[in-house]
C-alpha positions in Angstrom: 10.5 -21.4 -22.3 7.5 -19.0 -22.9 7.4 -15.8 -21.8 4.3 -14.7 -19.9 3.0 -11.6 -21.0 0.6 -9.2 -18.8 -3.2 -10.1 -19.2 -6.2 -7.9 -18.7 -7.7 -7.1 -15.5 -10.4 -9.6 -13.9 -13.5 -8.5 -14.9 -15.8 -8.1 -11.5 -19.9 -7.8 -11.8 -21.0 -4.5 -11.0 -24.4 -4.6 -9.6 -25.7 -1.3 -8.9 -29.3 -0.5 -7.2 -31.8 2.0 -8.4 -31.7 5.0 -5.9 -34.2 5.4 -3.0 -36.5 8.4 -4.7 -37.1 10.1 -1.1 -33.3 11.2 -1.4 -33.1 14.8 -0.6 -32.2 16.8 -3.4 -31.4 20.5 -4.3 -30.7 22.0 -7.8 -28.3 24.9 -8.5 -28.6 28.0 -10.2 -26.8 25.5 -12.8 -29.6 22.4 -12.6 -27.0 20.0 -11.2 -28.5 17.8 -9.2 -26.5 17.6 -5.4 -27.3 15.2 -3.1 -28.2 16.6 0.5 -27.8 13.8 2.7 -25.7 13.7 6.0 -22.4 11.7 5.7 -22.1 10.0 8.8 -19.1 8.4 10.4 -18.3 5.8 14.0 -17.6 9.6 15.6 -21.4 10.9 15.3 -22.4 7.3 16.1 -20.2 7.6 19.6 -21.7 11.4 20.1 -25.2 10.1 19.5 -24.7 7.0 21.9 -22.8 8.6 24.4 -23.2 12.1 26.1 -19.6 13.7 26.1 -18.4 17.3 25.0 -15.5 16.9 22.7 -13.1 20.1 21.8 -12.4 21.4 18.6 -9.2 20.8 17.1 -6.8 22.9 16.8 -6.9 25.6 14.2 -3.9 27.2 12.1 -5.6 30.2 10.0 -8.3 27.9 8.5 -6.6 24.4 8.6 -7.5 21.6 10.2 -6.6 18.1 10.9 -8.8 15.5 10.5 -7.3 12.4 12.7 -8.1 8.7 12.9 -6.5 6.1 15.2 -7.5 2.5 15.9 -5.7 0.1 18.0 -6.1 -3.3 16.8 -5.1 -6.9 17.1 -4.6 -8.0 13.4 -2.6 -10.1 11.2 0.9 -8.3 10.2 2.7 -8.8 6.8 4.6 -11.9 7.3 2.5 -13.9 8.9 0.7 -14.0 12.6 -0.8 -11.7 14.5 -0.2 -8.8 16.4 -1.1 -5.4 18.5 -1.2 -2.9 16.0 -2.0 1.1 16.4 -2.9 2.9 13.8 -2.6 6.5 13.3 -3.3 8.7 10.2 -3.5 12.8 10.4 -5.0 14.2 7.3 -4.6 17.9 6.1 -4.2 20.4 3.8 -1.3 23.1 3.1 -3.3 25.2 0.6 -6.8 26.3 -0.6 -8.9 23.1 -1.0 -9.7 24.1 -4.5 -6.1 23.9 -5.1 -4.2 21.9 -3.1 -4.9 17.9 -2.7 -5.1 16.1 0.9 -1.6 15.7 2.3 -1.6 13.1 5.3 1.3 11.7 7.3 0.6 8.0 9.5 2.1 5.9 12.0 1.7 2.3 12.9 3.9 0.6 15.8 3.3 -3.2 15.9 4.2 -5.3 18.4 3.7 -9.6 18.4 4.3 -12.0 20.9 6.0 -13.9 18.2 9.1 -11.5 18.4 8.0 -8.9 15.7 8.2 -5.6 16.5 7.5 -2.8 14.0 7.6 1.6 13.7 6.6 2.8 10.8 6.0 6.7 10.0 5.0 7.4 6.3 3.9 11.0 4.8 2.7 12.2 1.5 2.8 16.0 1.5 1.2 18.1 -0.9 2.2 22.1 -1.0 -0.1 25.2 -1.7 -1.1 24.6 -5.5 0.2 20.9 -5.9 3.0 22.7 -7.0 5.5 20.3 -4.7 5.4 16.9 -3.4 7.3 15.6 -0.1 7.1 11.9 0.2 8.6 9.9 2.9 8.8 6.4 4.7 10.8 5.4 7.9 10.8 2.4 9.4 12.7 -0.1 11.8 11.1 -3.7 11.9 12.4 -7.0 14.3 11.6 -8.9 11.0 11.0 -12.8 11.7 9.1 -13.8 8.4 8.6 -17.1 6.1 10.9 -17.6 2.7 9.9 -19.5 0.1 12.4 -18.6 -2.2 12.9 -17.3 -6.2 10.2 -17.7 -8.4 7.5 -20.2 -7.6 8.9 -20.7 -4.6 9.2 -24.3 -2.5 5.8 -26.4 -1.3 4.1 -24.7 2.2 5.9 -27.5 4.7 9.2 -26.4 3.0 8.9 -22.8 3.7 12.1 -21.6 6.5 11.6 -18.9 8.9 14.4 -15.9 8.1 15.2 -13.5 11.1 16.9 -10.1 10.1 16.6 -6.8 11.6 15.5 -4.0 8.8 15.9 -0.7 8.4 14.8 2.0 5.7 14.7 5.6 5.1 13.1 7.2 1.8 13.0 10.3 1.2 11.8 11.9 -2.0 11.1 15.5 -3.3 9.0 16.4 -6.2 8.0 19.7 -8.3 6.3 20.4 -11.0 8.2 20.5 -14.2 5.5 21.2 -16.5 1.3 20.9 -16.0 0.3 18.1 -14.5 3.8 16.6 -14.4 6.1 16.6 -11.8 9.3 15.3 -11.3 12.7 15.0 -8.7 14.8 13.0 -6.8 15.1 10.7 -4.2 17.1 9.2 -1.3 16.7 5.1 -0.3 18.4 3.0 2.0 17.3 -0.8 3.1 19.3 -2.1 5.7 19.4 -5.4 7.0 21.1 -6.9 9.7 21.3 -10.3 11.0 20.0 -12.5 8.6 19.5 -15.9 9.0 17.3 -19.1 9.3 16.3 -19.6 12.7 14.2 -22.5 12.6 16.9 -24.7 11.0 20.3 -24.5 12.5 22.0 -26.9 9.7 20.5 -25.0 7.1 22.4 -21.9 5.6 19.8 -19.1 3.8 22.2 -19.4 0.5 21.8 -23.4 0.0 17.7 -23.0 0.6 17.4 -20.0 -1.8 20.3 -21.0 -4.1 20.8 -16.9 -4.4 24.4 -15.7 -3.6 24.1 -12.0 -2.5 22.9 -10.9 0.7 22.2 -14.2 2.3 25.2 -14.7 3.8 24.7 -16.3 7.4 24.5 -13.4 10.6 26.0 -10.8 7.7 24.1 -7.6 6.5 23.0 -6.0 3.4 22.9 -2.4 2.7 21.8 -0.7 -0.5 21.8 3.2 -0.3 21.3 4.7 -3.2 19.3 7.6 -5.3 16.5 7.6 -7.6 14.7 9.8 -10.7 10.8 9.7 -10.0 8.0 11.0 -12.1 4.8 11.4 -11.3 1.3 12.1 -12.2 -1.7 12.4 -10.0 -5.2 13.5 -10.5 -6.7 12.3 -7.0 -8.0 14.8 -4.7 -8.1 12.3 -1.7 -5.3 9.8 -1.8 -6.5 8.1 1.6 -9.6 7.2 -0.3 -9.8 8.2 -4.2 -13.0 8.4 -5.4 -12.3 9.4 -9.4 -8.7 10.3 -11.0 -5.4 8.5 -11.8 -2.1 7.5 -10.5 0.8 7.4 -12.2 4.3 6.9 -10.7 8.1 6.2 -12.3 11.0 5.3 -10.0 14.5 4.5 -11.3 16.6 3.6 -8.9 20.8 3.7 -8.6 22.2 2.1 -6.1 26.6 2.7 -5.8 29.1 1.6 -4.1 30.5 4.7 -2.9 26.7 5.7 -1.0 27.5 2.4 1.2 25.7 -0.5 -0.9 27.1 -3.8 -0.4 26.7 -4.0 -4.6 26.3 -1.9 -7.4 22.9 -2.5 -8.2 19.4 -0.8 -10.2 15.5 -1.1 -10.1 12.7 0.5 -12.2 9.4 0.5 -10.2 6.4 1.9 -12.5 3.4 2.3 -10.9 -0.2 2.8 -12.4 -3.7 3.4 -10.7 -7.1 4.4 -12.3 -10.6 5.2 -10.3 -13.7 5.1 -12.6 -16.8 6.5 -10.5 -20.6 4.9 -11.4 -22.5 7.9 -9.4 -22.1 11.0 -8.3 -24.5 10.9 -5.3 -22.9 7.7 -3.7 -19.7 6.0 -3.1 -19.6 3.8 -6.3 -16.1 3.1 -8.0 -14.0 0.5 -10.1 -10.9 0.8 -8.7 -7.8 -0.6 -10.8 -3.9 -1.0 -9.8 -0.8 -2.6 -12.2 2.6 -1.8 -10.9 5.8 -3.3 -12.4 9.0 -3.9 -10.4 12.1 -5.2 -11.8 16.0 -5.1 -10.8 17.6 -4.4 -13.8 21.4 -5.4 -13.5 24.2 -5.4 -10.5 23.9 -8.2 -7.5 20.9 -7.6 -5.9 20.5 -8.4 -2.3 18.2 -11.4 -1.4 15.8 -9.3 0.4 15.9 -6.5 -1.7 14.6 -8.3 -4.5 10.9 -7.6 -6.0 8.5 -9.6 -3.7 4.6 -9.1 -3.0 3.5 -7.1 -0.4 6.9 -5.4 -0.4 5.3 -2.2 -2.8 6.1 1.3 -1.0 2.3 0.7 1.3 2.8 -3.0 1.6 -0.9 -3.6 0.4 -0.8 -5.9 -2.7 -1.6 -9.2 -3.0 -4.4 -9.5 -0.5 -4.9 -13.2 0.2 -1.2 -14.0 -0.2 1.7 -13.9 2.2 3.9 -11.7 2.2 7.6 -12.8 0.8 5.3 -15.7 -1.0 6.7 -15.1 -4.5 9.7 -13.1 -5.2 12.3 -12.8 -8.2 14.4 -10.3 -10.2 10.9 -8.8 -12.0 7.3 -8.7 -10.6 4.0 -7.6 -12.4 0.9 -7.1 -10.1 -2.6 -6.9 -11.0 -5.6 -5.6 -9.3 -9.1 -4.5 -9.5 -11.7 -3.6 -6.7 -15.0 -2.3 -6.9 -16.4 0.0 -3.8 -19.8 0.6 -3.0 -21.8 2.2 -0.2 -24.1 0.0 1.5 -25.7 3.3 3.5 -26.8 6.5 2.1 -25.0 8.4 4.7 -21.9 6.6 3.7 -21.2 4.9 7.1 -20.7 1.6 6.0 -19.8 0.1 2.8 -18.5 -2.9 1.2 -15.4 -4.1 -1.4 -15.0 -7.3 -3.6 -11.6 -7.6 -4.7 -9.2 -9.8 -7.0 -5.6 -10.0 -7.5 -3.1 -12.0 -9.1 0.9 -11.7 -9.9 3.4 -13.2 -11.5 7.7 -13.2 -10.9 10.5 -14.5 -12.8 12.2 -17.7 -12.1 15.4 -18.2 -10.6 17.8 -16.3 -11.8 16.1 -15.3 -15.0 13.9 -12.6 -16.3 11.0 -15.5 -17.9 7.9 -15.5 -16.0 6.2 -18.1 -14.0 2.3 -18.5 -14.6 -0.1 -16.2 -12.6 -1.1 -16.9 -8.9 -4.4 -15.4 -8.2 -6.8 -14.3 -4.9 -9.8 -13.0 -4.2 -11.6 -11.5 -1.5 -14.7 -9.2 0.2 -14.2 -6.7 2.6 -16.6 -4.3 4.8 -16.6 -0.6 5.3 -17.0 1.4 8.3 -16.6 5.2 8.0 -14.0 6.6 10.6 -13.5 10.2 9.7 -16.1 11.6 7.0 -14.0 14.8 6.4 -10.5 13.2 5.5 -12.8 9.8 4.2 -11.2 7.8 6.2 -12.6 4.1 6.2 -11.6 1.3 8.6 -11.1 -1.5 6.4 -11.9 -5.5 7.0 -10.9 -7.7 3.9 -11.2 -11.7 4.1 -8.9 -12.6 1.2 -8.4 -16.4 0.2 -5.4 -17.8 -2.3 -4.0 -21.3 -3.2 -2.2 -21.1 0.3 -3.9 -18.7 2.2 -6.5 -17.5 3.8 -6.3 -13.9 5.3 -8.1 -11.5 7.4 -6.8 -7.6 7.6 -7.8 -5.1 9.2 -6.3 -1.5 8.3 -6.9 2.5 8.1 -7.7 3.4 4.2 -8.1 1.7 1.2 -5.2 -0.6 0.2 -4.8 1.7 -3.0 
C-alpha cells in the first residue's frame, strides 16, 4: 500500500481592499503611522441603543476582567443540537508588556436528545510568561455516532454509542530556557457505560472490529502523565492576531496509575498567524497538528479522532468521531478579515482536510476535505473576543456553529 504523506496547506485567495483615505491617523515622535479609530463591540451597540448605567468591574490593583457570555441554541460535537452557555473570563497576572492574556471558560450544554455536558478549561499565563497553568475538566452524558477505524462505514451504517465520559488534565509549565518552556502533566479519560444503543443485537466490538475498550456496558480508563514542550509567541490566544504556536505532548499511560492498558501517544501541535496590515484585522491563519498512539492497547475511544484535539475545534464541516485510527494528521488554513473599520464585524473563509490510518495499521487513508465561511461579531473589544458563525460543508456534512473565539 502507499503511504500518504502530508501535503501543503490549501492555498485561499486573499483579496484585500485599498484603505478608506479619511482614516484618522496620528504619527509618533517615531513616524509610525497608528490608526485612531474606535474599536467597537455588541456592548457599545447595547449602550447606544439602550439607556442603562452599567458598573465597573471589579478591580484588583490594576487588573481587570474582561467577560463574555452567550447562551445559545447550536449544534454540539456529535451531532444535534442543543442549549449551550458560554462563558469566557479574560485577564492578566502581570504587566501587559510582559505577560500574555490568561483566560479560563465554561460551557454547560444541555440537549433534548440526552446529552448533557460541563466543561471548565483555563490557560494561565504568570507575571513574565515565566509559568504556564493549563487545565481541562469535563463530565459529558456522551450519546454520539461511530463510524469506525479508518475510512469508516457508509452514512446509513453509522451506530449510535452511549458512554458516560470523564477527564481531568492538568498541566504545569516553566520556562526552561528563552522562549522555551517545558513540564509535566496529569490526564485521565474515563468512560463508563459504553455501548450501542440503537442496535440491541449488535455488540460495539463486532461493528468496529477493535478489541480494547469496547467491551459491552464495561469501562475504560487511561490515567497517565505526560512531557510537554511548548512555544508561544501570541499575545492574545482567544484571538491571535501575529505569532506562533508550538506544542509537544508525550503521553505515558501505566498500569499502576489505574489504565485499563499500558498504552502511549505523541500529540505535536503547530500554529502560525501571518498579519497583511497593521491598521486592520487582516491575517492568514494556519494549524497542522499530528496525533498518533504509539504502542500498548489503546482504548476505542481514546484513539485519535477529529474534533477530539484538546479545544475540540478541528475539522469544521465534519462530524465529530467521523474518522478515527491509531495516527491522525490535520490540516488547516483560515484567512480573517474585518469587514468594519471599527472592528465590529468581520468575516472568515476557511478549509480543512485530514487523514487517519486504516484499521489496525499506521498507512494512511486518502485526504477528506471541507470548507466553509463564517461571520464575525465583536463581543468584547478589550479581551478580542468574537462570537463566531461558520457554515462548513464536507462529503457528508453540512454544519452550522456557533461559538466564543476563534476555533484556533
Amino acid at each position: 500500500m502507499k503511504k500518504y504523506l502530508a501535503v501543503p496547506f490549501l492555498i485561499i485567495p486573499l483579496l484585500v481592499q485599498s484603505q478608506d483615505s479619511s482614516r484618522a491617523r496620528r504619527k509618533s515622535r517615531n513616524d509610525i503611522v497608528y490608526d485612531t479609530v474606535i474599536k467597537k463591540d455588541i456592548i457599545d451597540v447595547l449602550k447606544q441603543t439602550f439607556t442603562f448605567r452599567t458598573k465597573k468591574l471589579p478591580q484588583r490593583g490594576k487588573k481587570k476582567v474582561y467577560y463574555s457570555l452567550i447562551p445559545i441554541a447550536s449544534n454540539i460535537p456529535g451531532g444535534g443540537r442543543a442549549l449551550v452557555t458560554s462563558t469566557n473570563a479574560a485577564f492578566y497576572m502581570g504587566p501587559r508588556s510582559t505577560t500574555r492574556l490568561s483566560n479560563v471558560s465554561f460551557s454547560p450544554s444541555f440537549s433534548f436528545s440526552g446529552r448533557f455536558s460541563f466543561s471548565f478549561h483555563s490557560n494561565l499565563w504568570l507575571e513574565g510568561n515565566n509559568r504556564n497553568i493549563t487545565g481541562d475538566l469535563r463530565f459529558i452524558i456522551n450519546p454520539q455516532y461511530t463510524w469506525g477505524l479508518g475510512n469508516g462505514v457508509p452514512e446509513e451504517e453509522k451506530q449510535l454509542v452511549g458512554n458516560n465520559y470523564f477527564r481531568l488534565y492538568q498541566t504545569f509549565m516553566k520556562v526552561i530556557k528563552p522562549g522555551l518552556l517545558g513540564g509535566l502533566g496529569y490526564h485521565l479519560d474515563w468512560h463508563s457505560g459504553i455501548r450501542i444503543r440503537n442496535n440491541d443485537t449488535l455488540q460495539l466490538a463486532d461493528f468496529v472490529k477493535y478489541p480494547y475498550g469496547t467491551e459491552p456496558g464495561a469501562h475504560s480508563v487511561s490515567s497517565g502523565l505526560s512531557l510537554n514542550l511548548l512555544r508561544d509567541s501570541r499575545q492574545n490566544s482567544i484571538n491571535p492576531l501575529s505569532g506562533y504556536y508550538a506544542n509537544a505532548v508525550l503521553r505515558f499511560n501505566p498500569g499502576f496509575l489505574g489504565s485499563n492498558d499500558t498504552w502511549q501517544s505523541l500529540y505535536v501541535d503547530f500554529r502560525k498567524y501571518i498579519p497583511y496590515s497593521e491598521k486592520k484585522h487582516n491575517v492568514l491563519a494556519l494549524w497542522a497538528y499530528y496525533w498518533t498512539v504509539l504502542g500498548g492497547n489503546t482504548p476505542y475511544l481514546d484513539l485519535p479522532s477529529i474534533g477530539w484535539d484538546p479545544s475540540n475545534r478541528s475539522g469544521r464541516g465534519i462530524d465529530q468521531n467521523r474518522y478515527r485510527g491509531k495516527g491522525l494528521l490535520n490540516l488547516e488554513a483560515e484567512y480573517r478579515r474585518d469587514i468594519t473599520e471599527n472592528g465590529l464585524l468581520g468575516y472568515t473563509v476557511f478549509v480543512n482536510m485530514n487523514t487517519v490510518t486504516r484499521p489496525n495499521q499506521y498507512w494512511f487513508t486518502n485526504f477528506h476535505p471541507a470548507a466553509g465561511v463564517g461571520f464575525r461579531i465583536k463581543f468584547n473589544k478589550r479581551s478580542n473576543t468574537n462570537i463566531a458563525l461558520d457554515y462548513a460543508i464536507s462529503q457528508h456534512s453540512k454544519i452550522f456553529y456557533i461559538n466564543l473565539g476563534e476555533a484556533f
